[in-house]
N, C-alpha and C positions, 0 to 999 in steps of 0.2 A: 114595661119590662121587655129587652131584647129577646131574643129567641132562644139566640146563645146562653142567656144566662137560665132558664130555664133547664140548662143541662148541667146536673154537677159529676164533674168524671172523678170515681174514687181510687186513689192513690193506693194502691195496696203494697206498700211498698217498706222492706225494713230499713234499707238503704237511700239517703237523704238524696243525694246526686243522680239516683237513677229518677228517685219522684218529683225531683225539680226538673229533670232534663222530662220527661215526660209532658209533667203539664206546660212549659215550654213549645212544646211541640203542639200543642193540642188549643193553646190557649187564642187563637184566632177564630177557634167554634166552640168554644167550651167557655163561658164567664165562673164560674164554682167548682173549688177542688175538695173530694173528701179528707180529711185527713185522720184517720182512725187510730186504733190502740196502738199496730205494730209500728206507723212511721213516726207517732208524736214519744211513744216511749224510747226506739231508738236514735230520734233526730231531736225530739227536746222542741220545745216550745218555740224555736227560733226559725222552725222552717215553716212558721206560719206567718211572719214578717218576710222571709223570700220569696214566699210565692205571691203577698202583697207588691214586691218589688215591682212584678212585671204586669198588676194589674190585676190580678186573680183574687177572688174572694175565697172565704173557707167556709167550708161545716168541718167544725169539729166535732167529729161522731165519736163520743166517749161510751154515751148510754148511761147513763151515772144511776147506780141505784143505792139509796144506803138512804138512814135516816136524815131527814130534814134538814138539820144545821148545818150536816156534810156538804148536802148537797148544793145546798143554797150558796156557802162559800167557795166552791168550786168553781159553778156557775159565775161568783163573780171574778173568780181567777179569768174566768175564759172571756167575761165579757171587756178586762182590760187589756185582753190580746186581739180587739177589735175585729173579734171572729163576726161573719155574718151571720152564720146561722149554729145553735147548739141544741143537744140533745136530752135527754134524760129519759128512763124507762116509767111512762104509765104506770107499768104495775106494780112503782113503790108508792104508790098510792094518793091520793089527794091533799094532804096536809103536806108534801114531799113537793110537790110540785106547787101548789099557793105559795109555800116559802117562797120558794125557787123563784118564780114571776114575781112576788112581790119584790124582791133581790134585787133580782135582775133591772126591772123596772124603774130603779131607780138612778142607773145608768147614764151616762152620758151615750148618744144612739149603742144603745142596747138592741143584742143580736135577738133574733125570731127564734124564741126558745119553743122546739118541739118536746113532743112524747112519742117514743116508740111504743105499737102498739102490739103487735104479734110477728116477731122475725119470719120472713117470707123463707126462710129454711122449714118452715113447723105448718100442719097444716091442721084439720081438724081430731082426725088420730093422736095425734101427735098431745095436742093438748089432752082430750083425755087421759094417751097411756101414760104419760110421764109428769102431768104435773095436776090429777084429775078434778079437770075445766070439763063440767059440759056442755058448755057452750061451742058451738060452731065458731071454726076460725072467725068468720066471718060477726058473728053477733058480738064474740067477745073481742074484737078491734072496733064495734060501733059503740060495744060499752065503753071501753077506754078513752075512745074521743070524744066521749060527750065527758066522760068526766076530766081530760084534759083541760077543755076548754072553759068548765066550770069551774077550775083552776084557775083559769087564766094566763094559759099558753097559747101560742097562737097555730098551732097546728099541730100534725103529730106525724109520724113514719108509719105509712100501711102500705098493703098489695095495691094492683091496680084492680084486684078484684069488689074491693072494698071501697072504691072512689065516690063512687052514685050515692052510697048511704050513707057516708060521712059527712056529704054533702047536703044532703037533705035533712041530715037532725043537727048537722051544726053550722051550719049557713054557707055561703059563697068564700064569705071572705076569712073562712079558716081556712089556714092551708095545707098540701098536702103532700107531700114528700115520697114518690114511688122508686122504692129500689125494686131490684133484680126483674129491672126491664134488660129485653133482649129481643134487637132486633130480628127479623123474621129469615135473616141471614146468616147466625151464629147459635150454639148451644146453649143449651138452659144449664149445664153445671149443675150445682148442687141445690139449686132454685127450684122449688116446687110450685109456687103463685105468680106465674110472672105472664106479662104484657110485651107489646111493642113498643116503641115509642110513642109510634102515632095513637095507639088506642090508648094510652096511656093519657097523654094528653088533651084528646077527642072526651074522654069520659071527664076530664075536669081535672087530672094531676096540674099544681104548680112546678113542679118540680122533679125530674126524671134521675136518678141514679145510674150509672150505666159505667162500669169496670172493665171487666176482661172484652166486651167486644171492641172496646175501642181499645186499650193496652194490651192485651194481647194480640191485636192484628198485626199484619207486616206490617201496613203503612194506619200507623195510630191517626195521624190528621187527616187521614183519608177516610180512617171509618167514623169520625168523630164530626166531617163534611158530610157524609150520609147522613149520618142520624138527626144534622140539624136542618140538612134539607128537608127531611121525612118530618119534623114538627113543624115548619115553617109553613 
């Protein structure tokens, strides 16, 4: 795997023109673009053969959570839009997600279907006061991975705080999805768990997530040059 694709830059974008010119610009250090609720709801399903156009891979980050049959046929909506990578949350549970790989897996190359495990917005508080987990952010994203993978998905979306033990109860070669990295040169935002690129990567991320520092800079291919220098 290149470097560059290591880096997926997420489109946060409602508007179709702005997220195409975007990755565009970016797309000489960036091989993976996100493309999430607000751009696939307002641009529709076709701006993920655009960004194909020029070479660009997708995750399509939907998070799908609903009962099993939902999900599982969604899933294969997505995997005949020859997305690379897709998503579903963990915590609709393990019959939700076996569908789902089983699904998927039947595929012509079928996308590396992940499990979100705990949004890097929510930290250990958090899960107590509002959904009461008492488990430590940390323990209940080691729970979710293991049961992702006993699913039979092939990675999941965690912090980089949670890299080392994901790894070590669920082998090398699950992978592992780190959003709300932020390099050592830009704001954390509304991110409460977040890494740099480098340590992101140093601890065993496949895959770095990385939005506003590189779209929100002046010069987006310039910050999106940094950050692939800084994993390289």
């Amino acid at each position: 795997m290149q470097a560059k694709d290591k880096i997926i830059v997420a489109l946060d974008y409602s508007q179709e023109q702005e997220a195409l010119s975007m990755a565009a610009r970016v797309a000489p250090y960036a091989g993976i673009f996100k493309v999430g609720f607000e751009l696939f709801i307002s641009a529709g399903p076709s701006v993920i053969s655009k960004i194909h156009a020029f070479g660009g891979k997708v995750f399509l980050d939907l998070k799908l959570h609903d009962i099993p049959n939902t999900v599982a046929r969604a899933a294969l909506s997505a995997s005949a839009l020859q997305v690379h990578i897709f998503n579903v949350h963990a915590s609709g549970g393990f019959e939700m997600m076996q569908r789902t790989a089983l699904e998927v897996g039947k595929t012509k190359n079928p996308p590396l279907l992940i499990g979100v495990t705990v949004l890097t917005s929510m930290d250990s508080k958090t899960l107590k006061k509002d959904l009461n987990i008492d488990l430590s952010a940390a323990e209940q994203v080691v729970h979710l991975a293991k049961l992702a993978k006993k699913a039979g998905l092939g990675g999941v979306v965690a912090s980089g705080e949670e890299i080392t033990r994901i790894k070590e109860n669920c082998g090398a070669g699950f992978k592992i999805i780190v959003p709300g990295v932020r390099p050592s040169w830009s704001e954390k935002n509304d991110q409460k768990r977040v890494v740099t690129p480098k340590e992101a990567i140093e601890r065993g991320a496949d895959y770095i997530v990385v939005g506003r520092p590189i779209t929100g800079a002046d010069n987006p291919a310039e910050a999106a040059k940094k950050i692939l220098k800084e994993i390289s």
